[in-house]
C-alpha positions, 0 to 999 in steps of 0.5 A, spaced: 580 306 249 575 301 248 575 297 241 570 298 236 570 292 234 564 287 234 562 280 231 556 275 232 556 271 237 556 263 235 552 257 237 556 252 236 563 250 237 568 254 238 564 259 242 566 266 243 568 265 251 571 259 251 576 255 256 581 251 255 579 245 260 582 243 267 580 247 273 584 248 280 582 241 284 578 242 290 580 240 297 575 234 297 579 231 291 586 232 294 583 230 300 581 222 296 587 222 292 591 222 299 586 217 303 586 212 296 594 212 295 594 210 303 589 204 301 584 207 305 579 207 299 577 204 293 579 207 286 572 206 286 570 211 292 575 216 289 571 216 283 565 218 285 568 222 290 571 225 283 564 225 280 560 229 285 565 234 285 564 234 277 557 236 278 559 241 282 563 244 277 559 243 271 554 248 275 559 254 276 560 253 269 553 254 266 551 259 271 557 263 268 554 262 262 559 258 258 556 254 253 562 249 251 564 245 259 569 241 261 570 237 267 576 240 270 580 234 268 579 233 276 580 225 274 587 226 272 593 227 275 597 229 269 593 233 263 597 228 258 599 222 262 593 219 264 592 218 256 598 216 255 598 211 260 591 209 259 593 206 251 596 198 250 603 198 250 606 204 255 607 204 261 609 209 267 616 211 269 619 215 274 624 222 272 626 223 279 632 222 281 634 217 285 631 216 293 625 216 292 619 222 290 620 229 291 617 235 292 610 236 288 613 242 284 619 238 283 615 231 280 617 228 273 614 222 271 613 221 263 612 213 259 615 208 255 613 204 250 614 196 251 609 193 247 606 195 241 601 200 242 594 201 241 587 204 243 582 198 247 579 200 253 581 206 255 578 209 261 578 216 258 572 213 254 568 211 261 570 218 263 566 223 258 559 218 257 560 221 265 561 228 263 556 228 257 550 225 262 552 230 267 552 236 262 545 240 260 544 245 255 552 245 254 557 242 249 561 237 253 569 238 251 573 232 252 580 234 251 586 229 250 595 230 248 596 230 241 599 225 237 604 229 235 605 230 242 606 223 244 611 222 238 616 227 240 616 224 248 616 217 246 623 220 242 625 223 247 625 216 252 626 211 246 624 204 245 625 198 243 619 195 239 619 199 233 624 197 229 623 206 225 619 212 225 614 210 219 611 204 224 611 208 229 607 213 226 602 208 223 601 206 229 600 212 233 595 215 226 591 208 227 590 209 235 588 216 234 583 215 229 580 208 234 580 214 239 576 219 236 571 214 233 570 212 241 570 218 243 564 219 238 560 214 239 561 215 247 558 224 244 563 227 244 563 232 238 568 237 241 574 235 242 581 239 243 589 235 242 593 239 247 600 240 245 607 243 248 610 240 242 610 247 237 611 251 243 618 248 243 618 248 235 617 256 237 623 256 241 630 258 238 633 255 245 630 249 244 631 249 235 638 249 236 638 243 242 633 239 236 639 241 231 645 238 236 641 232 236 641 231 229 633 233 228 631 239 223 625 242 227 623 244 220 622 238 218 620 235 225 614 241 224 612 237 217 612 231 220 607 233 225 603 237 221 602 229 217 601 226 223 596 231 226 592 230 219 592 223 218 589 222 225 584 225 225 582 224 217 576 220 216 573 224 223 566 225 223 563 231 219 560 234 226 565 233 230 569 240 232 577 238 232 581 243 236 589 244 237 591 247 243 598 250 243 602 251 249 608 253 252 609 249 259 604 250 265 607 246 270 604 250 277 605 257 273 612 254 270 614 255 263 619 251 259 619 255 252 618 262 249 617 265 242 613 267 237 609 264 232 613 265 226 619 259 226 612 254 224 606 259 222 607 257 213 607 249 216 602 249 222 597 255 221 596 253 213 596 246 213 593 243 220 587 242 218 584 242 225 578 246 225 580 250 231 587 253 233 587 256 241 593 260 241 596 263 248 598 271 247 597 272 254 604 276 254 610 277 250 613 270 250 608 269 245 610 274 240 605 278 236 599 277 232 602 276 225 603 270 224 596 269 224 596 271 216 597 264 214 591 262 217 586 260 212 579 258 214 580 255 221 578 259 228 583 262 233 581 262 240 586 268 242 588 266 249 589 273 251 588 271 259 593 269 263 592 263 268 599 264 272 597 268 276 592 271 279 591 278 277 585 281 272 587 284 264 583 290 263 577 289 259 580 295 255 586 292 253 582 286 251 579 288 246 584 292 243 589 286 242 583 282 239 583 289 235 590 288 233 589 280 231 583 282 227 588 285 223 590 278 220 583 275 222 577 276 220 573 277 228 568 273 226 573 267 226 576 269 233 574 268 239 576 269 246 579 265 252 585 263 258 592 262 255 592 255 258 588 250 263 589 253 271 591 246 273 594 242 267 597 236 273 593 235 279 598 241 283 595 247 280 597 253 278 599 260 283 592 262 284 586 263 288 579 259 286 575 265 286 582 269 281 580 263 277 573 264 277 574 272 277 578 270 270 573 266 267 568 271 269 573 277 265 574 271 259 565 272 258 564 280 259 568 281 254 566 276 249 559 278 250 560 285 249 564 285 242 560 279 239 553 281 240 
């Protein structure tokens, strides 16, 4: 039965059909990630190649009628890396083992701080004034991993500059505030913090290792909530700030399963992030009610799965926004995919045209309950 639910629909962000933010990569993008790792072409021929294939996007996402835009994260290889690695003071490093690269579903590469970090020069920076003078009659949504993020895969590898945690964290509230102040002044006035770190916090398998290792994961969901806020305190007042929580999205893969709950009193009531997108795409993330503890802020329910191909009802859409209005008034929820359908540049088990019939199901639905 369809929900009798309606709201109205917003014109600014978050919007009520939203998306996450990186697209499958296009063959002609493939194609010059391949002619420049031989040398064939420059970075520069890689970028406008990037570029055109940009604008082409951009004009899919308008004629669906999306009102916040992305593009695709079609210049990265990795949705977090790239960041990372674009900061002062880190540098790459390989997982795989021994013997050179792997299969592409096998590939593992994280970094590791050698130097004191900082945010100068960053090509991200480059990247959104590009997207923003190709972007009309949209809002262009840059998206970067999360502080919190950074510090948890930064723990996992070690370093041997700073001498304990509290510097550390100074340093990483200092870079994200550089970042988001450059961000601003390049136009950026919605921006997304992508997250896998409280998807982890949400997993009982995954608590119990942090627990062998001699790391409380309720203090560790504390300190994050303090690192989060801290880096974006002092943002611009019109700028929108989201926080996207994942559970993995490696070509389809997930790595952690669990609701809400374990970090629902800690994350959802003290974050002060404007936005939360919060995957709900299937049981691994549990029901609707650890969302009473939201306060004021908006959740964008990620009811739409990017795994695989395959289209939700409309119908059971809606009643599951139903349900989570239970907890949240329906003027502060909106709808979109549980997740990127490409957080590295392989991308996920499905089709363009599935990811575009996904997109189109996210927008018809939003449409008709708020009106």
């Amino acid at each position: 039965m369809i929900s009798p639910v309606t709201g109205t629909r917003r014109t600014a962000p978050p919007f009520r059909s939203e998306i996450v933010g990186s697209f499958l990569r296009t063959e002609e993008i493939h194609e010059a990630r391949r002619l420049q790792e031989l040398g064939e072409i420059t970075a520069e021929q890689l970028y406008a190649v990037e570029t055109a294939e940009i604008r082409k996007l951009l004009r899919m996402e308008q004629e669906l009628g999306l009102q916040a835009v992305t593009d695709g994260e079609f210049r990265r290889s990795w949705w977090h890396l790239d960041f990372f690695l674009g900061l002062q003071g880190t540098v790459k490093i390989d997982l795989n083992p021994a013997g050179g690269r792997p299969e592409a579903n096998q590939r593992a590469e994280s970094f590791r701080i050698i130097d004191r970090i900082s945010f100068k020069d960053h090509p991200m920076v480059r990247q959104f004034k590009d997207l923003k003078a190709m972007t009309a009659n949209s809002v262009p949504k840059m998206t970067i991993p999360s502080p919190a993020l950074f510090h948890f895969v930064e723990n996992h590898n070690g370093n041997d500059v700073y001498p304990d945690q509290e510097t550390l964290y100074q340093d990483i509230i200092a870079v994200y505030k550089d970042a988001l102040q450059a961000f601003y002044d390049a136009g950026c006035r919605y921006l997304q913090l992508d997250d896998t770190t409280w998807g982890t916090l949400c997993s009982g398998r995954h608590r119990a290792h942090l627990r062998s290792r001699g790391i409380d994961p309720d203090q560790l969901a504390k300190d994050y909530v303090r690192l989060i806020n801290e880096s974006i305190s002092g943002r611009p007042a019109d700028m929108t700030v989201a926080l996207h929580v994942c559970r993995g999205n490696f070509r389809s893969a997930w790595f952690a399963a669990g609701g809400y709950e374990p970090i629902a009193s800690e994350l959802f009531a003290h974050a002060k992030v404007d936005v939360f997108f919060l995957e709900y795409d299937n049981e691994r993330s549990g029901g609707f009610e650890p969302l009473r503890f939201i306060k004021d802020q908006f959740v964008v329910l990620g009811l739409v799965t990017t795994k695989h191909g395959g289209l939700e009802s409309k119908e059971s859409l809606k009643a599951r926004i139903e349900e989570a209005a239970e907890y949240v008034d329906i003027e502060k929820l909106c709808l979109s995919p549980q997740c990127g359908f490409a957080s590295t540049e392989e991308g996920n088990r499905l089709t363009e045209e599935e990811q575009w019939d996904k997109l189109r199901l996210v927008k018809e639905t939003a449409d008709e309950i708020w009106v």
